[in-house]
C-alpha positions in Angstrom: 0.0 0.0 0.0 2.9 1.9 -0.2 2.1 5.0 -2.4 4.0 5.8 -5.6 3.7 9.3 -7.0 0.2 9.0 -4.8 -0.8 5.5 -6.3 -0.4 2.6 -4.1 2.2 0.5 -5.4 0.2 -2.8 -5.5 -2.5 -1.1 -7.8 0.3 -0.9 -10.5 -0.4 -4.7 -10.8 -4.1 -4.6 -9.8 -4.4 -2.5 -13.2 -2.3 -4.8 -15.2 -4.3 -7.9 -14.1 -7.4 -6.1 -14.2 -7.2 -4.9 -18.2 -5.9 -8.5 -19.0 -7.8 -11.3 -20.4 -7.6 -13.2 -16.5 -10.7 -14.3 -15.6 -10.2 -13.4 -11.4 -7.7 -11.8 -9.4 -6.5 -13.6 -6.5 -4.3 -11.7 -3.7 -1.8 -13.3 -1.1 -2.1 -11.1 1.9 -0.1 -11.2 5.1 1.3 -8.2 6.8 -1.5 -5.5 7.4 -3.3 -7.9 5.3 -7.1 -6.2 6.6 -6.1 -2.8 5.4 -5.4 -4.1 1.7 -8.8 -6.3 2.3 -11.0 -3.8 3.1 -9.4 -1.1 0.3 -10.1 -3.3 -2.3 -12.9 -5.6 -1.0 -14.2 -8.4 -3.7 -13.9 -6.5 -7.1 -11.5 -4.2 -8.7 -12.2 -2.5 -11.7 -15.2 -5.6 -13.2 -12.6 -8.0 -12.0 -13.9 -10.6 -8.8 -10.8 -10.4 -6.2 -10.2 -12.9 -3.8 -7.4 -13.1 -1.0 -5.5 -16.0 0.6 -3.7 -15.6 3.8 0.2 -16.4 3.8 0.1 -17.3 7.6 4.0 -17.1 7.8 6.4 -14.8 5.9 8.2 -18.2 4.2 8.8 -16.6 0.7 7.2 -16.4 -2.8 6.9 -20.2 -3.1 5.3 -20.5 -0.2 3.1 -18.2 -1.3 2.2 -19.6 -4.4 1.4 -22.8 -2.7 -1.4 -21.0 -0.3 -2.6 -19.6 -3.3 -3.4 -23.2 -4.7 -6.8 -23.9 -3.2 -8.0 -20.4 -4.5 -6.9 -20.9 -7.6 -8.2 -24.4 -8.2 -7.0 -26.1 -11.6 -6.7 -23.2 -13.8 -3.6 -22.1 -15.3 -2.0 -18.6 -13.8 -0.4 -15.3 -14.2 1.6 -14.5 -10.9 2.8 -11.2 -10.8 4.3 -9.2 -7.1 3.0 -6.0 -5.7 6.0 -5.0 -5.4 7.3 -4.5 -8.9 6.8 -1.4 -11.5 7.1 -1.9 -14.9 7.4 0.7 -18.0 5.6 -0.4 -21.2 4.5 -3.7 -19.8 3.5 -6.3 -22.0 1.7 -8.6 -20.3 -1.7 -9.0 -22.9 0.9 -10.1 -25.8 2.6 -12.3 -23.0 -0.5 -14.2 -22.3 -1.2 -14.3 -26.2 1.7 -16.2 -26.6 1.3 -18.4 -23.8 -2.2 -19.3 -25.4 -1.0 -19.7 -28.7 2.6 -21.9 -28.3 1.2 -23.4 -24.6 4.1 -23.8 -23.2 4.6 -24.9 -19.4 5.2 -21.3 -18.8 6.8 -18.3 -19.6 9.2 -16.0 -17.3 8.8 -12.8 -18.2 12.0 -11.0 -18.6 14.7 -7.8 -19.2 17.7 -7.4 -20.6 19.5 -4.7 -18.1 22.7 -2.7 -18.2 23.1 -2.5 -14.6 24.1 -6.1 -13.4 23.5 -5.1 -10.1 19.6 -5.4 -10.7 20.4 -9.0 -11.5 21.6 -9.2 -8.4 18.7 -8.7 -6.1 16.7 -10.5 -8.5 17.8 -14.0 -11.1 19.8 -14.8 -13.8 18.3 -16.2 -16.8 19.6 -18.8 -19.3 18.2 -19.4 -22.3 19.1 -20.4 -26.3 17.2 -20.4 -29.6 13.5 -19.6 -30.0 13.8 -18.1 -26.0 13.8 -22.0 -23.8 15.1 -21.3 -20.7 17.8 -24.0 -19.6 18.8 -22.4 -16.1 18.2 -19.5 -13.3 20.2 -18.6 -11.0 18.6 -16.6 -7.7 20.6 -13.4 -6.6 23.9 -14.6 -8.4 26.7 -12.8 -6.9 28.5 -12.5 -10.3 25.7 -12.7 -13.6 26.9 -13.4 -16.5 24.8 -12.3 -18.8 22.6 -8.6 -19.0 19.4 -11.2 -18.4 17.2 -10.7 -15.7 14.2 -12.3 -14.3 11.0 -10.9 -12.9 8.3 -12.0 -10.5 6.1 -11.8 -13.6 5.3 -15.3 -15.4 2.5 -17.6 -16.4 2.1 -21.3 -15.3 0.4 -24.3 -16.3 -1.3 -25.5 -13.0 1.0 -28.7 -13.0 3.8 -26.1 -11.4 2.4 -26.9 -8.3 3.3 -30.7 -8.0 6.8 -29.3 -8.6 6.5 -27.4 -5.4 7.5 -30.6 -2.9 10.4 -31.2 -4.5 11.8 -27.6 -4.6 15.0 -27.4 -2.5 14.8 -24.6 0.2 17.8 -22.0 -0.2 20.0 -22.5 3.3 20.7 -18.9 3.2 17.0 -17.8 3.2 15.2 -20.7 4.9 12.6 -20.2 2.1 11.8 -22.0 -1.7 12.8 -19.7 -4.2 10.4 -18.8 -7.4 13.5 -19.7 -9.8 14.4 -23.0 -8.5 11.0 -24.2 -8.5 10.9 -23.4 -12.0 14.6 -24.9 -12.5 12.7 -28.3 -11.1 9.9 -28.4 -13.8 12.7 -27.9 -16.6 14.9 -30.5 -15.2 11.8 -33.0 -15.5 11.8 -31.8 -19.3 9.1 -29.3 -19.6 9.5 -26.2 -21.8 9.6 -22.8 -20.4 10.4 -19.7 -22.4 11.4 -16.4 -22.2 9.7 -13.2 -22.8 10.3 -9.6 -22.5 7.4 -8.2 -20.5 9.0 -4.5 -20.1 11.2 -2.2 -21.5 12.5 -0.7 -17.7 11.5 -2.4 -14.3 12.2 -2.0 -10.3 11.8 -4.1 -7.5 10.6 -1.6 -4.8 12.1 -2.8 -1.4 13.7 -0.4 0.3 13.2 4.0 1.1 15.7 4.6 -1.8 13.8 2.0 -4.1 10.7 4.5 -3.2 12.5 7.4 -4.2 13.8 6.0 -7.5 10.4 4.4 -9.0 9.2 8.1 -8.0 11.5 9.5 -10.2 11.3 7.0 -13.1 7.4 6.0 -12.6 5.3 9.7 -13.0 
């Protein structure tokens, strides 16, 4: 609820979900989860919203998985209230996803400042944009790819979920290495690039910047 240029910053992807072709909007909710609840109650903008409480702060993964019940045994966009994106292109995303099908799409950036790449993953991919590898928070990327919280999922993703190793560092299953699991089992995931600038709002200076870029 953090504003932005006096916009909350989760209604950047409230807008986004609610001008795509997505049927419902479901929200994980956990810290000051009732304010968010009662701001946005059980539609926004034609779309129905419904919330799923992530009891513990255990990480994206985890947060997926609450999600599951909620979202039944449809296919999914995920996308974090935390992000901004310039130019998104998340309808033509979710056109390609319906016409190649693959198991899912990351969306991605290419960046000139590897230091993004850092707080975020690496990204590995070849011809026609199939991923072979990500890498969370590499200390040294090598390549000007980067990964966001944006991507589309056949609903198989979560029987991967179990077998996702947790990071020792973070005590939590990361989003890249439960993708890394459904790849390693031979499913196709590609790459696509959602935005043409991005940031990952975390931290006061994160505020200022997005304010800056994001008007």
């Amino acid at each position: 609820m953090t504003a932005i240029n006096g916009k909350p910053l989760i209604e950047h992807s409230l807008d986004l979900a609610a001008s795509s072709s997505m049927s419902e909007i479901v929200v994980v909710v956990g810290h000051k989860a009732d304010g968010i609840m009662s701001n946005y109650r059980d539609n926004y903008k034609g779309k129905p919203l419904k919330y799923v409480f992530q009891p513990e702060r255990k990480g994206l993964v985890h947060a997926i998985e609450c999600a599951q019940k909620a979202i039944g045994k449809e296919d999914f966009m995920l996308m974090l209230g935390d992000e901004l994106m310039k130019n998104p292109r998340h309808a033509e995303m979710i056109k390609k996803y319906d016409e190649e099908k693959p198991f899912g799409i990351c969306g991605i950036m290419k960046v000139k400042d590897l230091n993004l790449i850092r707080k975020n993953y690496s990204v590995f991919y070849a011809k026609e944009n199939i991923i072979g590898a990500l890498v969370e928070k590499p200390e040294r990327p090598i390549n000007n790819i980067m990964g966001t919280g944006n991507c589309i999922f056949k609903n198989e993703i979560f029987s991967y979920i179990p077998q996702t190793p947790i990071n020792p560092k973070r005590g939590e299953k990361e989003l890249p290495s439960l993708i890394q699991c459904a790849i390693n089992a031979g499913k196709l995931v590609k790459a696509f690039p959602v935005c043409s600038s991005y940031i990952n709002v975390n931290f006061r200076d994160d505020i200022r910047e997005a304010e800056r870029r994001f008007h």
